[in-house]
C-alpha positions as a printed Julia matrix, in Angstrom:
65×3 Matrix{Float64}:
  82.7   110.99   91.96
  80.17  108.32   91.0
  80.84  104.55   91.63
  81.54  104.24   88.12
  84.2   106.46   87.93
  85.38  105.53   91.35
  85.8   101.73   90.09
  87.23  102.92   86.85
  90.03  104.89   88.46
  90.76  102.29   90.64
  91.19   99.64   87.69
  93.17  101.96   86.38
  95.91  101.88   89.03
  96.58   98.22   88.85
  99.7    98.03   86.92
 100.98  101.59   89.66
  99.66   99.51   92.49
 101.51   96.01   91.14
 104.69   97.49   90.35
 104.75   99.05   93.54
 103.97   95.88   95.56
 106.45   94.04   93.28
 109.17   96.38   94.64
 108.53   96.21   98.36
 108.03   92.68   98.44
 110.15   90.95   95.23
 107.68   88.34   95.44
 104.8    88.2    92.4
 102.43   86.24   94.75
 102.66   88.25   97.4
 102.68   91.61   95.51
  99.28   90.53   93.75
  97.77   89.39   97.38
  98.97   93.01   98.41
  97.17   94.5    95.7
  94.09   91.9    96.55
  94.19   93.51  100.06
  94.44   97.25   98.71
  91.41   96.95   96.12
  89.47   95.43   98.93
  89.72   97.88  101.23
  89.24  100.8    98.93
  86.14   99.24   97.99
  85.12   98.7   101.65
  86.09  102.24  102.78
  85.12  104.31   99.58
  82.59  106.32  101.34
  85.12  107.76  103.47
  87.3   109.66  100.22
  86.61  112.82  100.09
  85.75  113.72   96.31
  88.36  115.47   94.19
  91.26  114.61   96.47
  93.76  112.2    94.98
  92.48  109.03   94.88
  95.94  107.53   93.93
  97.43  108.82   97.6
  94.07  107.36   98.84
  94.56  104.36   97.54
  98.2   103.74   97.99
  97.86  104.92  101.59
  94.89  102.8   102.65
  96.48   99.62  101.05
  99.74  100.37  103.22
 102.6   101.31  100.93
């Protein structure tokens, strides 16, 4: 997976990602800080996901849901 498409997936999860924070935490602010925290460490860690494994699970398990 290129950068790219790595950022473009990721982009594409926001509303997933928010509606999940919004749920565990019932607080907007700190459901969008959440999903601050989550994009910033998938960015940081990228190199480690493996290609063609599901980013979503990646993602959602890096960012702690």
């Amino acid at each position: 997976m290129t950068a790219n498409e790595f950022n473009r997936n990721l982009i594409e999860m926001k509303s997933n990602l928010q509606r999940f924070a919004m749920s565990l935490t019932s607080d907007r602010d700190t459901a969008l800080d959440l999903v601050q925290d989550t994009y910033l460490k998938a960015i940081t860690y990228k190199e480690k996901f493996v290609d063609y494994t599901n980013l979503k699970a990646w993602v959602f398990t890096i960012g702690g849901f």
